[in-house]
C-alpha positions in Angstrom: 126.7 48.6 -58.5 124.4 47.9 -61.3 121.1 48.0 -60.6 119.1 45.9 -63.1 115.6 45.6 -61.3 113.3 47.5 -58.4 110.4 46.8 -57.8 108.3 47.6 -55.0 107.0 45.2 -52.3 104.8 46.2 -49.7 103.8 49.1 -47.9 103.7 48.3 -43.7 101.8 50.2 -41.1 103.9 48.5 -38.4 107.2 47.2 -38.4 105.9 43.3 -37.7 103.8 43.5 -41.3 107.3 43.9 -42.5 108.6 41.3 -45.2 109.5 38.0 -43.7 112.9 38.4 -45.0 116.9 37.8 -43.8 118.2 40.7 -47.3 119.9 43.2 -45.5 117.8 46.8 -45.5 119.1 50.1 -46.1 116.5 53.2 -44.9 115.9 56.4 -46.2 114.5 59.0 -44.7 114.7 63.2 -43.7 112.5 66.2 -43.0 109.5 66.4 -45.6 110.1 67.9 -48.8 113.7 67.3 -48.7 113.4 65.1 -52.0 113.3 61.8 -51.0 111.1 60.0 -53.5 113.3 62.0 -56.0 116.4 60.5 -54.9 114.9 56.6 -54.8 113.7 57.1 -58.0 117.5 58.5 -58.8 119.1 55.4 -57.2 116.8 53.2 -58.8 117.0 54.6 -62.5 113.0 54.5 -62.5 111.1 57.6 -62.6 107.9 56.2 -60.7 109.5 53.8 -58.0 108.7 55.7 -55.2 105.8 58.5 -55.3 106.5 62.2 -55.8 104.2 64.6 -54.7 104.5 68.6 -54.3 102.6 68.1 -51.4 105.1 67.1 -48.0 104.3 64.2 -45.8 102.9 62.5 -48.5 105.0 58.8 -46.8 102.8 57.6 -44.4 104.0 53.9 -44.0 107.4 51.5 -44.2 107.4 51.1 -48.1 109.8 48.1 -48.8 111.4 47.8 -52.7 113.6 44.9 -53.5 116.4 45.5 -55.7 118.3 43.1 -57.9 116.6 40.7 -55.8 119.7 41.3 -53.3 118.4 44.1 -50.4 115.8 46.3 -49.9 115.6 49.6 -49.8 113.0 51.2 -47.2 111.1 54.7 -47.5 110.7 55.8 -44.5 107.7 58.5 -43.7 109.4 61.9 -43.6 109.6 63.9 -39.4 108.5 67.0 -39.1 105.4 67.6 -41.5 103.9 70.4 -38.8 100.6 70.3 -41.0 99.6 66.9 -39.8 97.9 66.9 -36.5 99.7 66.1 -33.0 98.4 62.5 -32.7 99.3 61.2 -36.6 102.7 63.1 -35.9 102.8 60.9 -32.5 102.0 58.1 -34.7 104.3 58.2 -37.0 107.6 59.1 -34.8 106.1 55.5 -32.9 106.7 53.8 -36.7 109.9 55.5 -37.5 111.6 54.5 -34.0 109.9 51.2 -33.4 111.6 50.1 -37.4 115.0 51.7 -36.7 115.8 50.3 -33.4 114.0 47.0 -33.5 114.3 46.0 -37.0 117.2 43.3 -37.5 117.8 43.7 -41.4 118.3 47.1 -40.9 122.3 47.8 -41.5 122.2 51.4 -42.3 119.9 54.7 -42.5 120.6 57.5 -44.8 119.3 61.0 -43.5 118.2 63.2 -46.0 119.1 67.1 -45.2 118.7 69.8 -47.8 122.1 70.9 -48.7 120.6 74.8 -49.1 119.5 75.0 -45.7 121.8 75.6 -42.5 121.5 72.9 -39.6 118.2 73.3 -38.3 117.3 71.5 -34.7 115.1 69.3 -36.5 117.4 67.4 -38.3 120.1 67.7 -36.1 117.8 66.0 -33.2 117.2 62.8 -35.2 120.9 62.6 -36.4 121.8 62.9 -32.6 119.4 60.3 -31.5 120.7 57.9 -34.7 124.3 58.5 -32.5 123.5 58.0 -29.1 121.0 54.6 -30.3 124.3 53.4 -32.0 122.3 53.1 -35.7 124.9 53.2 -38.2 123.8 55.8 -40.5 124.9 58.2 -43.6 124.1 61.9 -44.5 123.0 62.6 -48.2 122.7 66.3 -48.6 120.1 66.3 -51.6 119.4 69.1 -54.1 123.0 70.5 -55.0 122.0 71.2 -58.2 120.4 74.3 -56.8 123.5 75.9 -55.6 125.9 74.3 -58.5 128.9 72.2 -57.5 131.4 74.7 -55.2 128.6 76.3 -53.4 127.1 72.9 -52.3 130.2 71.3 -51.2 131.4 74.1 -48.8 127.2 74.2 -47.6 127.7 70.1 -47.0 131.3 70.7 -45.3 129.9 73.7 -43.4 126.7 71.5 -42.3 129.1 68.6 -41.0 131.6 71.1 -38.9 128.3 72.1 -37.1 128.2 68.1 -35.7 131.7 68.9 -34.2 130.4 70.6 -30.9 129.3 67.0 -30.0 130.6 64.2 -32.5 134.3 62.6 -32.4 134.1 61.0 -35.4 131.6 62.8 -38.1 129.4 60.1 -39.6 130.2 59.5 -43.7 127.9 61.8 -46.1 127.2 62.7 -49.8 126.3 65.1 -51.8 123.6 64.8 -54.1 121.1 65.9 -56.9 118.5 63.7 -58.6 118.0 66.0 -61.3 121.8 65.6 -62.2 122.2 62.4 -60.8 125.5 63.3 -58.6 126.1 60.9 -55.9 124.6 58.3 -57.4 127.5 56.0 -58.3 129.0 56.6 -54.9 125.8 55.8 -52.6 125.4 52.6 -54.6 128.9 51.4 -54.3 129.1 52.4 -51.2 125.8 50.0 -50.2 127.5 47.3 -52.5 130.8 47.6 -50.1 128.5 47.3 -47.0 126.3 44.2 -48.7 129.5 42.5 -49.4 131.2 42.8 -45.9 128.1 41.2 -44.3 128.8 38.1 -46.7 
């Protein structure tokens, strides 16, 4: 897939200030700091799509971008920012849930989980609930560039055995670096091959 424009749309506190829209909706989101604005921008070939900021939790709403005019890509506020207090937290987890489950142009949501890291409970959690709410969803394990090519395929493969103790069938993944742009070509085909079988 070629993708010629993105441009960002709207940014929604709740899931019905939404667009008023049939395009089919793909959602990113992970833990904070795993490099999600990073990877957009990536996706996107646009260096300023979505905002990058050192600081985590920075993604406080439903941001829409429309791109080629086709489907929309949705950045989705990132779980687990302890720094933010128990009630914006509670907030927040409300949003992420409410879009996800009750969202109708939603066909897929891509977790973002830092290839360096082992599971953590976090992570695992959400991809878990994902499962047992039947949300078709993808893994991108972001920032291989860290750990070079080998390292961060066997920390991806290692990551997805961990799913075994409780998953039949392991959910598709990627693996991932916005500073090299690995991955890209596949996520983006890979949407194109889901856009076109809904056709």
């Amino acid at each position: 897939m070629d993708i010629k424009k993105a441009e960002f749309v709207i940014s929604s506190p709740t899931i019905s200030k939404c667009p008023k829209d049939v395009k089919p909706e793909y959602a990113f989101i992970g833990r904070s700091n795993v490099g999600k604005s990073s990877l957009i921008n990536m996706l996107c070939n646009h260096k300023k799509l979505a905002k990058t900021s050192s600081t985590p939790g920075k993604t406080l709403l439903i941001n829409h971008f429309i791109i080629n005019n086709e489907w929309y890509l949705v950045d989705l506020p990132g779980y687990g920012y302890a720094k933010q207090s128990k009630t914006v937290q509670d907030k927040l987890d409300k949003m992420i849930r409410g879009y996800i489950l009750q969202r109708e142009q939603l066909v897929n949501v891509f977790v973002l989980v830092d290839v360096r890291h082992d599971a953590m409970a976090i992570d695992r959690n959400f991809i878990d609930w994902l499962g047992e709410s039947s949300v078709p969803f993808t893994i991108i394990f972001t920032k291989a560039d860290k750990l070079g090519p080998v390292k961060g395929k066997q920390n991806a493969e290692k990551w997805m055995e961990t799913l075994k103790d409780k998953w039949e069938t392991l959910p598709p993944y990627f693996v991932s670096s916005s500073e090299k742009k690995t991955g890209r070509e596949e996520i983006l085909d890979y949407i194109d091959q889901i856009n076109k079988s809904l056709k």
